[in-house]
C-alpha positions as CSV (number, residue, x, y, z in Angstrom):
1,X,25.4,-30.3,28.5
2,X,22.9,-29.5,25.4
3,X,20.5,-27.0,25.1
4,X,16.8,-28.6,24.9
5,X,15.4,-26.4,21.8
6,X,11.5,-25.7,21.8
7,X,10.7,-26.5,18.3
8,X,7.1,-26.7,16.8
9,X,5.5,-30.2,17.7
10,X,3.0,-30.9,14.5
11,X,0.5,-33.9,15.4
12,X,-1.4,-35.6,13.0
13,X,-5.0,-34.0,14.1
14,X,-5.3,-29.9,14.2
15,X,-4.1,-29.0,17.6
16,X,-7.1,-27.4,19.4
17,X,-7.3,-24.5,21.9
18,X,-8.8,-26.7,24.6
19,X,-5.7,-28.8,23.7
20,X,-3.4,-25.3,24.5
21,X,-5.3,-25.2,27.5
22,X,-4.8,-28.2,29.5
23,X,-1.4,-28.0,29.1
24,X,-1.4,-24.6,29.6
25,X,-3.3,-25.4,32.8
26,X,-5.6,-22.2,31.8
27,X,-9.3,-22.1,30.7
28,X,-10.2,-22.3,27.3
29,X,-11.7,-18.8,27.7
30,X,-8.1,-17.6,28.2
31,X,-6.7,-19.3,25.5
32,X,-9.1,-17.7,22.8
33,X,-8.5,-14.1,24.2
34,X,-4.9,-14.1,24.2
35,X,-4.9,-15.9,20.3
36,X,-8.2,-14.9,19.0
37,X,-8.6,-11.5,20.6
38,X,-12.3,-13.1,21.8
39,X,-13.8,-13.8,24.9
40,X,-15.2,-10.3,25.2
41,X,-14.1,-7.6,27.7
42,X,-14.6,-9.3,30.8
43,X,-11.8,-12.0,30.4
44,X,-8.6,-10.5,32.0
45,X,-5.2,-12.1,31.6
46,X,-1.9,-11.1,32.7
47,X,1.2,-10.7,30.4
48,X,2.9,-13.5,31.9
49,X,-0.2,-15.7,31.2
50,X,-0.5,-14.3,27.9
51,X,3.3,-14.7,26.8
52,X,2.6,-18.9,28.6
53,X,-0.1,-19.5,26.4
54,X,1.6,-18.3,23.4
55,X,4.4,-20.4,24.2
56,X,2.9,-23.5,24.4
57,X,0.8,-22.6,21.0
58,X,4.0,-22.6,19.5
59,X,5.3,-25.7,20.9
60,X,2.1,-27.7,19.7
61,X,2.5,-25.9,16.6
62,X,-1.0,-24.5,16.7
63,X,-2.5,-22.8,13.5
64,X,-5.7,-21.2,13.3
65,X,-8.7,-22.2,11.7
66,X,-8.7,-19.6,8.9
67,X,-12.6,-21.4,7.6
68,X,-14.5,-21.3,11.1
69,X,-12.8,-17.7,11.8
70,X,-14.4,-16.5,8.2
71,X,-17.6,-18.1,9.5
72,X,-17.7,-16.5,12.8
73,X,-16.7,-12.8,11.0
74,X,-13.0,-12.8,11.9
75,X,-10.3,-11.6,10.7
76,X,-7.5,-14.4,9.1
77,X,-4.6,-11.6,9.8
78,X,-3.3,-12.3,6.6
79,X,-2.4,-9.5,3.3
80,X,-2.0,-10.9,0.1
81,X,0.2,-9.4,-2.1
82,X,1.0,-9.9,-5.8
83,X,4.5,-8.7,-7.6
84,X,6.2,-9.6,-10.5
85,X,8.4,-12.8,-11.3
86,X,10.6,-10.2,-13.1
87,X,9.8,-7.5,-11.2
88,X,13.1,-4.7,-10.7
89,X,14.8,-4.9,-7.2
90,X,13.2,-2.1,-6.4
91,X,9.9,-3.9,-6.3
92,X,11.0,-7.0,-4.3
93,X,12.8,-4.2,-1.8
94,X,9.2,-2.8,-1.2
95,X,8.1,-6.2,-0.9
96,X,10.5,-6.7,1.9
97,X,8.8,-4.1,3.7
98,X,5.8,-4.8,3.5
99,X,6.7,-8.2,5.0
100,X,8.1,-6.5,8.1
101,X,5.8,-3.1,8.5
102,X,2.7,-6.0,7.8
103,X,4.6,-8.0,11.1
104,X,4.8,-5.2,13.6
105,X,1.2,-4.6,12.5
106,X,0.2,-8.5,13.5
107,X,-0.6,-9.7,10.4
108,X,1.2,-12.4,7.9
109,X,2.0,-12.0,4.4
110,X,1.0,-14.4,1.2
111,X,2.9,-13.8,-1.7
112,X,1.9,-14.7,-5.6
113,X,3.9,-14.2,-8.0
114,X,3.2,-14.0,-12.0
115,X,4.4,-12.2,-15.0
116,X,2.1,-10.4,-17.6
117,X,-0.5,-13.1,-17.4
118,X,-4.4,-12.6,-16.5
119,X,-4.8,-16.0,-16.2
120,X,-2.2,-16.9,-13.5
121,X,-3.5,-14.4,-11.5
122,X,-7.0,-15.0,-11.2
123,X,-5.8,-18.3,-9.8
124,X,-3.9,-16.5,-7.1
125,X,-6.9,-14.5,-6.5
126,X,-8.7,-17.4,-6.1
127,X,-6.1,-18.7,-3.5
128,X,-6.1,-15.4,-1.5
129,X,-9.6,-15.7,-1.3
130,X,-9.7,-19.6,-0.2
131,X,-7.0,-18.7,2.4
132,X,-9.3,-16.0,3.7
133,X,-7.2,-13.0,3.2
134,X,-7.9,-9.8,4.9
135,X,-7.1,-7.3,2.1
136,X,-4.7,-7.8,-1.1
137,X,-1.8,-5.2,-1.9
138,X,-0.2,-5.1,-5.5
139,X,2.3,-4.0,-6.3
140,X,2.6,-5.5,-10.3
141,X,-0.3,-4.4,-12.0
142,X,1.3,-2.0,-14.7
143,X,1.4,-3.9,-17.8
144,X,0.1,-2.2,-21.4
145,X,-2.9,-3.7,-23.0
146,X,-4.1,-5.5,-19.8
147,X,-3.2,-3.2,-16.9
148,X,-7.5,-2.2,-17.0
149,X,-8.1,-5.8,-16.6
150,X,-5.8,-6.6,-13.5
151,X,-7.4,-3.3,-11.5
152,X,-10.9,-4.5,-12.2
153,X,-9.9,-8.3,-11.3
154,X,-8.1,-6.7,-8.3
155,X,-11.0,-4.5,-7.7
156,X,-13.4,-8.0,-6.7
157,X,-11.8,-7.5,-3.5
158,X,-13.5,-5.6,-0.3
159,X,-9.9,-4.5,0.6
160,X,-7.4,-3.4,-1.9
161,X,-3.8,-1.0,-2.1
162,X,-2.5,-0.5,-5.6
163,X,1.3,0.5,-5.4
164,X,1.4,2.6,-7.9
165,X,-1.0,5.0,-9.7
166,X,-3.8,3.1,-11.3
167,X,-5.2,3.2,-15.1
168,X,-8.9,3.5,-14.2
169,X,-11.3,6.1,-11.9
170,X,-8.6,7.1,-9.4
171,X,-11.7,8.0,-6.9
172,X,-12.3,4.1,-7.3
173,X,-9.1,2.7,-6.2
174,X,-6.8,3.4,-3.4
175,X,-3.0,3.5,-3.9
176,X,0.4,5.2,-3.1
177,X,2.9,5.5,-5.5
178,X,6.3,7.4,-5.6
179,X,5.8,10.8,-7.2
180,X,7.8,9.8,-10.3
181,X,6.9,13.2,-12.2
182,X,8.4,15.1,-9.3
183,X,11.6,13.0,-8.9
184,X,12.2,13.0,-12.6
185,X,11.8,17.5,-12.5
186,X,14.2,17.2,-9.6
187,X,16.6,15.3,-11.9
188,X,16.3,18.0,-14.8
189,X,16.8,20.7,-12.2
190,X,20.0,19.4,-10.7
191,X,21.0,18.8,-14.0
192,X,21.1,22.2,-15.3
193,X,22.0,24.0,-12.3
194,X,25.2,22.1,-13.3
195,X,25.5,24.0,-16.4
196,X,24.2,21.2,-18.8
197,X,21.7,21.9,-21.3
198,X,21.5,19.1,-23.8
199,X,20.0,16.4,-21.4
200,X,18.7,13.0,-22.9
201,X,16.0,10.9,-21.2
202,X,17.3,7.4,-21.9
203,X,13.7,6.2,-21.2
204,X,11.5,6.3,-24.7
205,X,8.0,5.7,-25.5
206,X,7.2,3.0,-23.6
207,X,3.6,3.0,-22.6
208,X,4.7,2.0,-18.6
209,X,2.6,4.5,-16.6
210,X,6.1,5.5,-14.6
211,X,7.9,5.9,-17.5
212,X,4.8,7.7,-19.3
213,X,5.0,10.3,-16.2
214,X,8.8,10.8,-15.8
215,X,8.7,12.1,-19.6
216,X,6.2,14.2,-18.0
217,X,8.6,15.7,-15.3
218,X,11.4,15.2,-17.7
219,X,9.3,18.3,-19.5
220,X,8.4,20.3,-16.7
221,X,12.1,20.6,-15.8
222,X,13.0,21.7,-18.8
223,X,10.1,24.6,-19.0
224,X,10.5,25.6,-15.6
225,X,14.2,26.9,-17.0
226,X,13.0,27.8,-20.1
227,X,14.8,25.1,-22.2
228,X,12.9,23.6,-24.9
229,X,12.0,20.2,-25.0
230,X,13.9,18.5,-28.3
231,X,11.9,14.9,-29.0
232,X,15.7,14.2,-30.4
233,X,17.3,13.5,-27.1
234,X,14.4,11.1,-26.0
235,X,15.1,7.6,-27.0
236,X,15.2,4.0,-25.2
237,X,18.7,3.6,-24.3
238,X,18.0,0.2,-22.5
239,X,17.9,-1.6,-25.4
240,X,21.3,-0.5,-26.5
241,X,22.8,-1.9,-23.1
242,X,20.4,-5.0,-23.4
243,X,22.9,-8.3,-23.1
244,X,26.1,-5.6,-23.4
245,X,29.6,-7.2,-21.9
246,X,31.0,-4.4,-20.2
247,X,31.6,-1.8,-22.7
248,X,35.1,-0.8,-24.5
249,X,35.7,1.5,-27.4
250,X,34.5,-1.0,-29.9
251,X,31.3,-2.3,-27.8
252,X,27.8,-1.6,-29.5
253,X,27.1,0.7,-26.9
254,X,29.8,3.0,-27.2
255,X,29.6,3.2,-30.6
256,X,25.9,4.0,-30.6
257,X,26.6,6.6,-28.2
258,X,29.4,7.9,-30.3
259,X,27.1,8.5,-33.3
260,X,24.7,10.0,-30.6
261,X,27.4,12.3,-29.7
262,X,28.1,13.3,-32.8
263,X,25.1,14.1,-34.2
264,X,23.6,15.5,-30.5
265,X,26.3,17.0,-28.4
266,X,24.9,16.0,-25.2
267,X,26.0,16.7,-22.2
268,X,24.0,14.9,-19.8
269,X,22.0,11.6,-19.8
270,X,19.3,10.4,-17.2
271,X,19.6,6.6,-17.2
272,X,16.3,4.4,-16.7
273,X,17.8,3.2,-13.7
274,X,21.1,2.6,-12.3
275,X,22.7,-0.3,-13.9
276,X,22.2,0.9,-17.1
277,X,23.5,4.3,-15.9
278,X,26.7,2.1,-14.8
279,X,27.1,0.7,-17.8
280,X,26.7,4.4,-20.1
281,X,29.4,6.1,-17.7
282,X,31.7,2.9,-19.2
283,X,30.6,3.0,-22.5
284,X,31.1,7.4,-21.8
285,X,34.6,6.7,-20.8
286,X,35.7,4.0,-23.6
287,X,34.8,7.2,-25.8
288,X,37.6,9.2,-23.6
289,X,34.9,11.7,-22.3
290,X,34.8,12.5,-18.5
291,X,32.1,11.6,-16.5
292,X,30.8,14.5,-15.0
293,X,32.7,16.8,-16.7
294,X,31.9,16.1,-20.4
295,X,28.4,13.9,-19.5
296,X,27.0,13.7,-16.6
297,X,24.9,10.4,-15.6
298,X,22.0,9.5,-13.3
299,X,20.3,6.5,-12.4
300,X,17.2,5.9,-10.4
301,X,16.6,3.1,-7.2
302,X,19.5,3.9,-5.3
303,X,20.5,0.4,-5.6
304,X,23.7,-0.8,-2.8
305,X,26.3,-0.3,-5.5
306,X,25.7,3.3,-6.9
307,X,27.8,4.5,-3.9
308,X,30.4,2.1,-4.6
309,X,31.3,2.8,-7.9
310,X,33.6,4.9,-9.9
311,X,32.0,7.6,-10.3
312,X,29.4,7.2,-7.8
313,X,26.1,8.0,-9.3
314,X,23.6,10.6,-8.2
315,X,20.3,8.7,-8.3
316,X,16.8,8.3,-7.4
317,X,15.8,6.8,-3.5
318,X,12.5,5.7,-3.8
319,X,12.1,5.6,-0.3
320,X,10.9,2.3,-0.2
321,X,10.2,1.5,3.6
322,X,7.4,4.6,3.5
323,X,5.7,3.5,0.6
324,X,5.5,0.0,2.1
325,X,4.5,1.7,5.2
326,X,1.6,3.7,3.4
327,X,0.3,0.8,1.7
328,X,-0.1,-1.7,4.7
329,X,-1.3,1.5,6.7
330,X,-3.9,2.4,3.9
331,X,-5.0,-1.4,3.4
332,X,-5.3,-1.8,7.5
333,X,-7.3,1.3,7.7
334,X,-9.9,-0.6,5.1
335,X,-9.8,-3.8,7.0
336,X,-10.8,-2.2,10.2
337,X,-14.2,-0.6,8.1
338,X,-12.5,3.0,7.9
339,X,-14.2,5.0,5.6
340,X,-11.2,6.8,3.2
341,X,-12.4,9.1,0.8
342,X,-11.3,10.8,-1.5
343,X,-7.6,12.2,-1.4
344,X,-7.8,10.1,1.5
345,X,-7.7,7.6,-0.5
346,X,-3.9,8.2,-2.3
347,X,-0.5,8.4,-1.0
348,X,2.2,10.0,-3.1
349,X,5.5,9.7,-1.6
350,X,8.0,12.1,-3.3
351,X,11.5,10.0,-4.1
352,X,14.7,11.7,-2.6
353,X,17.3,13.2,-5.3
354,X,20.7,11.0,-3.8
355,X,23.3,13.1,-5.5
356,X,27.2,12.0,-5.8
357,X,30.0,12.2,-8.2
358,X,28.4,11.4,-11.6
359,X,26.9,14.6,-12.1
């Protein structure tokens, strides 16, 4: 004997909700206040009704008419969100959340992607607003030279979440962001109450606004023990691991960070995140230094594998599930005409210091 699935029946014309009704064998009143929450107060409908109609919405594969609900002053249900195309895991992880905190909520997620181009996403803009989106999150808007422009283009929306601390009038914009500045201190501070003093900050001057602030807690660390800050053992490791097979004692790498160790004596080194910290405890080890012992490593994202290596590497959680949550809560509250002002208006979630054998 087979089991009869109920899968989605799509006809030709739209599928109506006097359509849901007859075969429902309910009123069309009933229909619209179990899916479009209208009908007013008066129209009272049992669970069991309400799961029935539902059912049979889904069988006719029933979609709502996002253009009449605009027109009538609904709500679509729907967040847009824009990322990256080459956005780190980390990103795609909060996206992932979003998705499923946006569910519980009752609404349904659009997704555009682009990479460091205005142009592309004005047209998803455009597409968000043709699809009738509620409220927009983004989470990609930290580019130098055109960051302004995105939060302005962002900004033509009634409803709108930056993840991530903005580059314009912070009292105009809502967002929550990780507390970069206060994970990166954290680092420093775990750091040296392991006894290591010469710390690098594989990060270098690049003009990211994260980066820009975990040099900033990469500094208060240091002053709030009293160790001063030496521009020398600040420099963009990442492009020293860019394209690297895995590192051996003649590798690039290693031989960069042999002349680094030669003419800094370090004795720690916070990655930019944790695959290149992976690949410096190799390149450490090809030298025949011990990792913690001689350097110590960190990485940031607490990606799956940083408890499965060897070393395991003390990292950085982002705590990705409550920034999602903030954001979807903070864009909800705007969509339902809550007035949020100011510190109100910004979320900082402070990362969680993972710490394991590495340091």
């Amino acid at each position: 004997m087979t089991q009869e699935l109920n899968t989605p029946t799509l006809s030709p014309a739209p599928v109506r909700l006097v359509d849901i009704a007859r075969r429902a064998n309910v009123s069309r009143t009933t229909v619209a206040k179990v899916i479009l929450q209208s009908a007013g107060e008066n129209a009272r409908v049992s669970t069991k009704t309400a799961m029935r109609v539902r059912k049979v919405a889904d069988e006719m594969g029933y979609r709502p008419n996002l253009t009449a609900q605009r027109l009538a002053g609904k709500q679509s249900k729907i967040i847009g969100i824009t990322i990256d195309t080459y956005a780190p895991t980390p990103s795609y992880q909060q996206l992932a959340e979003m998705e499923r905190c946006a569910t519980e909520a009752g609404y349904r997620v659009m997704v555009g992607q682009m990479h460091d181009d205005i142009s592309k996403l004005n047209d998803y803009m455009l597409d968000f607003k043709s699809s009738g989106v509620d409220g927009v999150i983004c989470i990609s808007h930290d580019y130098p030279g055109i960051h302004r422009d995105i939060v302005r283009m962002m900004q033509g929306f009634e409803n709108v979440v930056f993840v991530g601390k903005t580059a314009v009038d912070r009292s105009k914009v809502c967002w929550a962001s990780p507390d970069h500045r206060e994970a990166q201190s954290n680092i420093v501070k775990h750091l040296i109450e392991r006894g290591k003093k010469r710390i690098i900050l594989g990060i270098g001057n690049t003009q990211h606004r994260s980066y820009i602030e975990r040099r900033q807690g990469y500094r208060d660390g240091l002053e709030a023990h009293e160790i001063p800050y030496d521009p020398d053992l600040v420099f963009n490791l990442a492009d020293a691991c860019d394209g690297q097979p895995q590192p051996d004692r003649q590798s690039p790498l290693t031989m960069y960070l042999r002349e680094k160790w030669d003419q800094l004596k370090f004795d720690a080194i916070i990655a930019t995140n944790d695959v290149i910290a992976l690949y410096l405890i190799r390149a450490i080890e090809a030298m025949g230094l011990r990792v913690p012992d001689d350097v110590a490593v960190t990485g940031y994202d607490n990606l799956p594998m940083t408890h499965l290596t060897r070393p395991a590497i003390t990292t950085v959680d982002l705590c990705n599930h409550e920034l999602a949550q903030a954001s979807i809560d903070l864009l909800i509250r705007q969509i339902q005409g809550e007035p949020i002002r100011g510190k109100a208006k910004h979320h900082n979630i402070v990362p969680k210091l993972v710490i394991r054998q590495s340091t």
